[in-house]
N, C-alpha and C positions, 0 to 999 in steps of 0.2 A: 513576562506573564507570571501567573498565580504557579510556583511549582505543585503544589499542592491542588492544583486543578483534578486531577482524575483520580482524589480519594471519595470524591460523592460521585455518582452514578452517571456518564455520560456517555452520548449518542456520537458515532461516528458515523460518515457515510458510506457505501456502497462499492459497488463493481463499477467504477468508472469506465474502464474499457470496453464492459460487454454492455453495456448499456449504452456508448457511444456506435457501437456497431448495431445494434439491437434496433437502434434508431434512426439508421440510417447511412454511417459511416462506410467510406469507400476508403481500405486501408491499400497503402503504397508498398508494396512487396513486404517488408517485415516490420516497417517501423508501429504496426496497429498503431495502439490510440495517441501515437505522436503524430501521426497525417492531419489531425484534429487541428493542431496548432500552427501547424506548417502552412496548411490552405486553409483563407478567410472563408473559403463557401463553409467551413464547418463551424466557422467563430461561435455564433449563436448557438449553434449544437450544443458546442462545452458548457458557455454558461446557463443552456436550458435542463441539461443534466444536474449542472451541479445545484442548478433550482429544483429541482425534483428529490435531490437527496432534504434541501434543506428546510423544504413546503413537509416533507415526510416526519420533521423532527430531529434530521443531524445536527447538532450542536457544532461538530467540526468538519468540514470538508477539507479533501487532498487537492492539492494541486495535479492538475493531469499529466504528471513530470514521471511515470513510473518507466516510459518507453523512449523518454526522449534523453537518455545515457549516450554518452558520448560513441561507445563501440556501436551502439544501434544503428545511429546516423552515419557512423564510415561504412558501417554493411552495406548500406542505403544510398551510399552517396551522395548523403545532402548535409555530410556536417559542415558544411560552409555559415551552415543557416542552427548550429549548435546554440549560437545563442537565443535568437532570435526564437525558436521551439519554444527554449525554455520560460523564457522572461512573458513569451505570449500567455502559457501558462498559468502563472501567475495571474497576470491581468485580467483574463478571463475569470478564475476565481474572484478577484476583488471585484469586478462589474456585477457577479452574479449576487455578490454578499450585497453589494448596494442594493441594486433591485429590489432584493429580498424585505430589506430595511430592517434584519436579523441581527441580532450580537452575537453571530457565531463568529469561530476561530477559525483559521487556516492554517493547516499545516503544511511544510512543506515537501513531498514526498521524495524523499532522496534514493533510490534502489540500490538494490545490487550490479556492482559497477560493470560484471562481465555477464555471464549467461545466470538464468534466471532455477534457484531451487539446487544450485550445486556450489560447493565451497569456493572459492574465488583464492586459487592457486598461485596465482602472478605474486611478481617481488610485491613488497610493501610499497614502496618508495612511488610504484605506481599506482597503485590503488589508491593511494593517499592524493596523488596527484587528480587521478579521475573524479573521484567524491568533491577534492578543494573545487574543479573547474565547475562542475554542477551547482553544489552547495553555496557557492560566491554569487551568483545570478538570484538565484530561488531565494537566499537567507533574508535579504531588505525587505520582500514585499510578505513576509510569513510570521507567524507570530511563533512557531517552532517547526524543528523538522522532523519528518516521522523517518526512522530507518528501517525503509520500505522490502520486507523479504529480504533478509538476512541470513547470511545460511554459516558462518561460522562466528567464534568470540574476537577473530585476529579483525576482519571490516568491522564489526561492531565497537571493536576499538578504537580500528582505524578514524571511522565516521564520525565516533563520537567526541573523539580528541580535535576533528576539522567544525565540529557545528561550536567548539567550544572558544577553537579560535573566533569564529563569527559573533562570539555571545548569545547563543543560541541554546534553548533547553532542546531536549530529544524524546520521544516516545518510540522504541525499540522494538522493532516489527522482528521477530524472529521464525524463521523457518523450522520445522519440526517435522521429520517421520515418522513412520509406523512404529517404531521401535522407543520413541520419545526422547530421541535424538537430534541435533542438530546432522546437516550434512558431513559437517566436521566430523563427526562421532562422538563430540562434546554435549556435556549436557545442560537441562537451562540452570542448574544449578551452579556448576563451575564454571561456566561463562560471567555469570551472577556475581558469584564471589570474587572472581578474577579481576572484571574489568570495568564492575561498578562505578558510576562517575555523578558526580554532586550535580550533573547537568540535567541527571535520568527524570524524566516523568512519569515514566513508568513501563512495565513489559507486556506484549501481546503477541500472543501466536499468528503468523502472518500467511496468508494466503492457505490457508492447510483445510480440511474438511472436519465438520461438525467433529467428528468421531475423534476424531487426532485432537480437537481443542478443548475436547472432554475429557481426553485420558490424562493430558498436561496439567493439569486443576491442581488435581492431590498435590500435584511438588510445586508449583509455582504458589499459591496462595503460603507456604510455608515461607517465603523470603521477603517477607514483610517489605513490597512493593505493590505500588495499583498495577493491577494485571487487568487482562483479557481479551479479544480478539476480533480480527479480521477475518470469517471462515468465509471459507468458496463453496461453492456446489456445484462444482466436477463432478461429474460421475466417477473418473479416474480417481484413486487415493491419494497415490503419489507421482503428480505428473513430474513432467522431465523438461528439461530445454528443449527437445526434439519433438516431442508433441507439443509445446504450448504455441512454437514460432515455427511456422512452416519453413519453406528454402526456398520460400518465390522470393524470385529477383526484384529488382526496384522497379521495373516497370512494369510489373506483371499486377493484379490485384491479389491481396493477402488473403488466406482462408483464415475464418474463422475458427479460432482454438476452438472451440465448445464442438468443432468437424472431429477432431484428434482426438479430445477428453472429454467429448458426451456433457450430456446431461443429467444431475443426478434423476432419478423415476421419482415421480411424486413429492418433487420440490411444491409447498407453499409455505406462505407469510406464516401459517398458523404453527406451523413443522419449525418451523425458523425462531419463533416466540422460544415454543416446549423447549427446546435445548439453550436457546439465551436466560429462561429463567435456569434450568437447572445451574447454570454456572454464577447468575448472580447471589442461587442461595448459596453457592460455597465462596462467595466472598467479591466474584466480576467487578468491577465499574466501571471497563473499558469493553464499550459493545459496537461490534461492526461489524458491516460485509466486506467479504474481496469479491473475485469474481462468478458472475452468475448470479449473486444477490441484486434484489432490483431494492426500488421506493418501496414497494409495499410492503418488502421485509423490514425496511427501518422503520416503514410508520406502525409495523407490530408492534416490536419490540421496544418503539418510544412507553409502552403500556406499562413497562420494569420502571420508569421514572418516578 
């Protein structure tokens, strides 16, 4: 693909997960929006979502691979069917894009390979290992991968150095707290400098809230990369692995994170616009929702086009 794809202004899509629950989904102890893929009764679901992102204006949709990481499914005891998750994935995006009869892209969402929002501590040599197994399934059927909530510069090396072996460009989903910090305690600048790779598409604040992908602006637009974001609408600022994924067992049904981390008060599309422009006057051209954002946020926000 065009490297140079997200220097003009474009639409990503949404909170795939809460809107696969939002609409229906019955999640299997922790794997949330991986149950999606696992059972056919939800097939249609995926690709009626990812139709709704892309009826709204998304130019790129994710694959629904954010849950289906190899440690999720041994919680779960169903990684037997690891690949199987994944590859349905996939397919399900391609089905939805035909339908559509759209020229959008797909990306391939590649996560954080252990718990979600915190630095990812394990040797290298496994990490590397977790990402390759994910990444080799998802890479054929994707035109790039996004690296989906990232929380230090060592995975985002890791990952980036594995989508490189696949021939794969990357768009860099980074995790950011209150403090405009990675969980590392790195920041996006020396991550930046550090471990920059010819494969980058560019950087975006990943899963964090309006507020947090505001503060990021000033220092990210300074590193002459296409920047901008995936923001949630938590009510929580800084969720945790402990609020986002309950500890129901696998055959119990999953509570809904939005139970744990609220709802932001007074979420709407128009709320969602105001703070998407302010970031595109200071430079955005990478616009999207994580969790909690629905269609109607991106069909605002197509209006920055």
């Amino acid at each position: 693909m065009d490297l140079n794809f997200f220097n003009k202004l474009k639409i990503l899509d949404g909170g795939m997960g809460q809107q696969l629950l939002a609409k229906g989904l019955i999640s299997k102890g922790t794997l949330w929006s991986a149950t999606a893929n696992l059972d056919k009764n939800f097939h249609d679901l995926v690709v009626d979502v990812h139709l709704s992102f892309i009826n709204a204006g998304s130019e790129v949709i994710l694959t629904n691979t954010f849950a289906a990481r190899k440690i999720r499914l041994i919680q779960n005891k169903v990684d037997e069917h690891f690949e199987y998750i994944n590859e349905q994935a996939c397919l399900l995006s391609i089905r939805a894009k035909e339908k559509s009869g759209k020229d959008v892209l797909i990306a391939g969402s590649l996560p954080c390979q252990n718990d979600t929002y915190v630095e990812d501590q394990r040797d290298s040599k496994q990490i590397e290992k977790d990402f390759f197994e994910q990444a080799k399934i998802i890479a054929p059927y994707v035109d790039f991968l996004y690296l989906d909530v990232l929380s230090s510069g060592r995975e985002i090396d890791i990952a980036s150095n594995v989508a490189l072996k696949l021939n794969k460009p990357v768009l860099i989903g980074i995790h950011i707290k209150k403090n405009n910090l990675l969980p590392s305690n790195e920041t996006i600048t020396e991550v930046l400098n550090k471990y920059r790779s010819d494969n980058w598409l560019g950087i975006i604040t990943a899963c964090v809230s309006p507020k947090i992908a505001e503060a990021c602006t000033s220092e990210i637009k300074k590193l002459d990369i296409p920047f901008g974001f995936k923001a949630n609408l938590w009510k929580v600022e800084e969720p945790t692995p402990v609020q986002t994924f309950n500890t129901a067992k696998p055959d119990e049904i999953g509570t809904n994170p939005n139970i744990t981390l609220g709802k932001r008060d007074n979420n709407s599309a128009k709320k969602f616009y105001d703070f998407s422009k302010r970031l595109v006057v200071q430079g955005a051209t990478i616009l999207g929702g994580c969790c909690e954002t629905t269609p109607e946020d991106i069909k605002e926000i197509v209006k920055l086009r």
